[in-house]
N, C-alpha and C positions, 0 to 999 in steps of 0.2 A: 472515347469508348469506356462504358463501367461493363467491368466482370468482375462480378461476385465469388468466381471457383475462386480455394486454393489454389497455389503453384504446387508443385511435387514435392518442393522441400517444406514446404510450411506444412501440407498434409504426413510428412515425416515428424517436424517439430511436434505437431500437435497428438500424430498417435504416439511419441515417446511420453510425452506429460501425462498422455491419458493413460497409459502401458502404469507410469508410474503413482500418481493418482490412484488408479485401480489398486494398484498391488504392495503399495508402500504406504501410502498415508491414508486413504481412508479404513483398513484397518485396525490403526493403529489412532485413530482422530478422538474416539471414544476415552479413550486409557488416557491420554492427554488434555481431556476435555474434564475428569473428573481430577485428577490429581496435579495439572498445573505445570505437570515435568516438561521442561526446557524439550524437543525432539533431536536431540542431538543429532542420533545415528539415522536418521530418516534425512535429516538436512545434511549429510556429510554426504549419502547417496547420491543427493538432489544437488549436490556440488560435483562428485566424482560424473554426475552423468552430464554435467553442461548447463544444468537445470536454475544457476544461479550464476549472479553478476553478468546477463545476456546481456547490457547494455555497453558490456567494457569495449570499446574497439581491438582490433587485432593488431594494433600497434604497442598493446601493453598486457598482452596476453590470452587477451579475452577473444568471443568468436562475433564480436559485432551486429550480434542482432538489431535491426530496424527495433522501434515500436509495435509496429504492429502484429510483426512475429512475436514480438513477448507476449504481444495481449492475447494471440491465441494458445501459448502456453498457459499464461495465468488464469485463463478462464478454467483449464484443464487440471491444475495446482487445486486452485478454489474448490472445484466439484469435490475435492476430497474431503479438505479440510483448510479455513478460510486461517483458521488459527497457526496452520501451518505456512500455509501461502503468506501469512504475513509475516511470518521471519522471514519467507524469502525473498521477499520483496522488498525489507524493511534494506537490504545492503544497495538495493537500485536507489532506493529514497538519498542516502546520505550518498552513494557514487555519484548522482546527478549534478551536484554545485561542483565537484570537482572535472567532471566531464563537460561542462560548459563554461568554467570561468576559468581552472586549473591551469596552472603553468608545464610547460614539459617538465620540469623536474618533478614538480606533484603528481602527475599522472603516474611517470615511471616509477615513484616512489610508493604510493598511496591504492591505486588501482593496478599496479604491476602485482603488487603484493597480495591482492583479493583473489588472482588467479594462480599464483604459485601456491598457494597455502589452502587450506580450510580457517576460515575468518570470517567475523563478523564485524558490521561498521555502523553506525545510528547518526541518525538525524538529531540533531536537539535545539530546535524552535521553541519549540510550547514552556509557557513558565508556568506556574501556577494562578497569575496573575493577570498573564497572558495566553491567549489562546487564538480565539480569532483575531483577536488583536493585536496583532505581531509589533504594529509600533509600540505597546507600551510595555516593551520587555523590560527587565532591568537589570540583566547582565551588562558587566562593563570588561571593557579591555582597554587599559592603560598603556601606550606604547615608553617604557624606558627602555631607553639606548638597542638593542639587536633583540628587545623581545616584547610581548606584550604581558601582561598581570590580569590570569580573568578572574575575576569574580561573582559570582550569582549562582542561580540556580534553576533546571530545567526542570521538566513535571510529563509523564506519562513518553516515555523517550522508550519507542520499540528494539530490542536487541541492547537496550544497557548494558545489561549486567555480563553480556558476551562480548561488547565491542572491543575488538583493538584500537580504536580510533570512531572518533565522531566529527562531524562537520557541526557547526556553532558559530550561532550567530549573537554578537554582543554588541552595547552601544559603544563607539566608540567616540563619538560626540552628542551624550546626551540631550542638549538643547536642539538635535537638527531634526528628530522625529524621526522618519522611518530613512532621510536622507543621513542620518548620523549611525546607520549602522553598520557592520563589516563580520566577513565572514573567515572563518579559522577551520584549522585541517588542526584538529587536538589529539594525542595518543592519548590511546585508552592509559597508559600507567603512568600518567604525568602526575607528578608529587602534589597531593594537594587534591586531584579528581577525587571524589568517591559519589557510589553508585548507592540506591537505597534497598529497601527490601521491594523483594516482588508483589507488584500489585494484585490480587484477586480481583477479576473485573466481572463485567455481567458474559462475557463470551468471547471470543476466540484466547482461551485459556492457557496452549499451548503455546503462545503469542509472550516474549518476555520483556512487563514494561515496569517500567521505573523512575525515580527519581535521581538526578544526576547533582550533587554538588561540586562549587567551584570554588576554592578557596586558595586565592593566591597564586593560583597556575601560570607557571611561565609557559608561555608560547613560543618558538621560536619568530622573529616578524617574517621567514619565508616560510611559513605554514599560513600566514595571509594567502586568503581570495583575491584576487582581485585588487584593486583598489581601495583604503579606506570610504566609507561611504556608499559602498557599493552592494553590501550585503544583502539588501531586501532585493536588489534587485536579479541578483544571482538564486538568492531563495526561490523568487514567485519563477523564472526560468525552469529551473528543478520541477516545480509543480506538471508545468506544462508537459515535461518528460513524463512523470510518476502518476498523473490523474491517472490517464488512459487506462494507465497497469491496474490501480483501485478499483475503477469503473470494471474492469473485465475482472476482477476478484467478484467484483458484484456479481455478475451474469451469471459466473460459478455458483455460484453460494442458491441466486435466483434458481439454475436450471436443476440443481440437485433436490431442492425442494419442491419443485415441479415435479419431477421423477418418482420421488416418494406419494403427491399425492397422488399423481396419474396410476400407481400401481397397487397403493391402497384403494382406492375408487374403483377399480378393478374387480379387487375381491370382496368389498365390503356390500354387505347386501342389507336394505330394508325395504318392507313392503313386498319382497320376493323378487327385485331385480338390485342390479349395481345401482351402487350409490351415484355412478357419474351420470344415468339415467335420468335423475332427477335433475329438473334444470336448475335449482339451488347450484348445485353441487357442478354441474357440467359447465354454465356457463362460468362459476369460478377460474375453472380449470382453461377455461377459453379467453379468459383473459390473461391467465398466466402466461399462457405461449403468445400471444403477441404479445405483452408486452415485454418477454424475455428478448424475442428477436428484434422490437424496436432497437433497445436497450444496447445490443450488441452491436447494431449497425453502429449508431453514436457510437460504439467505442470504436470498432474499426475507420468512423472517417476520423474521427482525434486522433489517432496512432498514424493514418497513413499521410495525414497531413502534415502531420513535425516528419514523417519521413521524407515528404516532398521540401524540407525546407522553410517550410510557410510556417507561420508564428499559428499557434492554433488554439489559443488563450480559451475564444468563446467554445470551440467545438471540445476541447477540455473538460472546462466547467456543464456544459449541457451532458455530455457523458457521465459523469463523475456526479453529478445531481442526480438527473434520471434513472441512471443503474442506482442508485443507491438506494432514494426511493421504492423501484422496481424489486430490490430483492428485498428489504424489508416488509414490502406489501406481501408480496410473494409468499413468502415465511409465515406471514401472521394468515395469512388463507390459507396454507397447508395445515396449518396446524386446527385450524377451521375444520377442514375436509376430515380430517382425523377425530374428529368429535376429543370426548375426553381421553382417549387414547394418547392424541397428540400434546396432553397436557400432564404427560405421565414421561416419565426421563428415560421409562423401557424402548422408548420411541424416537425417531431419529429427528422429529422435525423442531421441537424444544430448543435443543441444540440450538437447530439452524436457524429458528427466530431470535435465540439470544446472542449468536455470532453477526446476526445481519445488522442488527441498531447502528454499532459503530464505525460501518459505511457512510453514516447523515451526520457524521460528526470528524471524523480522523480526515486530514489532511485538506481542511478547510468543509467545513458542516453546509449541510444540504442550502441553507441562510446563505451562507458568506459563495454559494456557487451561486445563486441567483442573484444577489449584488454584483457579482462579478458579470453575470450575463447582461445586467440592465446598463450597468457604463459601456459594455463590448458594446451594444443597442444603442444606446444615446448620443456616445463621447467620442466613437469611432466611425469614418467615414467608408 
């Protein structure tokens, strides 16, 4: 049997996000959209109300949200501010390798600690050198005697410059290619880390990314992953948890600029009726809402399928491609409907075309999700 309703509690989750949404961040999306400031007090809220780390089980503090309850938080996150939604979702990014490969010490050490406290924690994959290209990182991790020595450098790493801690992947046997790498549990104040200045980007501003240096860092070796060697494979694991959440940042970001045009279309008159009158303009707007709600299904079967246990690699990358796509389109036709209004910063939908781009790029680019679909197509039975 498929049923489409909420359950009572998911329609609880969702009017809380949207309660906070409403009332905390998209007021406030603006003032952080032009001047870059970190949202501290907004994300301390969104920590005091439950609103972060939903992924932690309740074995180590947290309240265990499935997937797919998060996604219909983060959809509700997004509608405010996408800049916002991604600091808070940037601590699910770096909690996922530990919540799937993590030892019980690391759990109760690493993730016990996300829920006692107000913290932050980063991923740091991306080099400058590297991006979709995970294997040709060139961080290294030397094991001498009880530790390891990292050295390299990370590139566009969300929540840097706050994290207590980052999850990092380095090679540990250069010659083995993506089978030579391993993944580390690193404090954010190990001697030797430093973080760079904050990047100005084209959008989600309030969003804080950076550059991470590695010079020399001892590791302790039980802040290992996993197994030496193991590291790609605990990364792309992580993915499978974190697309879903992206993809329903998408549908946010898509439904808000939906909203703006359907209510400027509204008011906006030429030729003596609404602009949405005109089929230009009307049928835009009729593709926006399908393809908003296609967009979201895809997220919810990816979310409810890693909740069923099922590996859900392709339904993942199909979400996390097409929502991304979807709110970029989205954005750039609102800002359409708005004529030159929508090309003026007085206007909300600017923003929200230049928050949406890097959906088709962050946490594997719109490309590297359709590679991904065509092996799931070809190489899987």
């Amino acid at each position: 049997m498929v049923d489409f309703r909420l359950s009572q509690e998911q329609q609880q989750l969702r009017d809380l996000a949207r309660d906070f949404a409403r009332n905390e961040i998209r007021p406030v999306a603006a003032h952080h959209d032009r001047t870059g400031e970190f949202p501290v007090e907004v994300l301390r809220k969104a920590w005091d109300l439950g609103l972060m780390n939903t992924h932690i089980p309740e074995a180590y503090g947290g309240i265990g949200l499935g997937s797919l309850d998060s996604a219909i938080m983060g959809e509700e996150n997004a509608w405010g501010c996408t800049g916002v939604s991604t600091a808070i979702e940037a601590n699910t990014l770096a909690e996922a390798p530990v919540i799937v490969a993590g030892s019980e010490d690391q759990k109760k050490k690493y993730l016990g600690r996300m829920t006692e406290d107000f913290l932050f924690a980063a991923y740091g994959v991306t080099e400058p050198g590297a991006g979709s290209d995970v294997a040709n990182i060139r961080a290294t991790a030397v094991r001498k005697g009880d530790v390891y020595v990292l050295n390299g450098g990370k590139m566009w790493i969300t929540n840097a410059g706050h994290a207590n801690w980052f999850f990092v992947l380095a090679k540990t046997d250069p010659e083995a290619g993506h089978r030579g790498m391993t993944g580390f549990i690193v404090d954010g104040d190990s001697p030797g880390l430093s973080v760079g200045k904050k990047e100005w980007n084209m959008g989600q501003r309030a969003s804080d990314t950076r550059a991470v240096t590695f010079e020399d860092v001892e590791v302790p070796a039980a802040n290992r992953l996993g197994e030496e060697g193991m590291g790609f494979k605990i990364a792309m694991k992580a993915f499978d948890i974190t697309r879903p959440m992206v993809a329903s940042g998408a549908v946010g970001l898509a439904r808000s600029a939906y909203e703006h045009a359907v209510d400027y279309a509204r008011q906006r008159k030429t030729m003596g009726v609404p602009i949405w009158m005109h089929q230009g303009v009307g049928f835009m707007i009729a593709d926006m809402a399908k393809d908003i709600d296609a967009a979201r299904l895809l997220v919810w079967q990816a979310a409810w399928t890693i909740d069923q246990g099922v590996r859900n690699t392709k339904q993942a990358a199909m979400a996390k491609c097409f929502a991304a796509d979807v709110a970029h389109r989205v954005a750039s036709d609102a800002v359409q409907v708005f004529g030159g209004n929508g090309f003026n910063t007085e206007y909300p939908v600017e923003k929200l075309l230049r928050d949406s781009k890097i959906f088709q790029i962050y946490e594997g680019t719109s490309q590297i999700q359709r590679l991904i679909l065509t092996k799931e197509i070809f190489s899987r039975r």
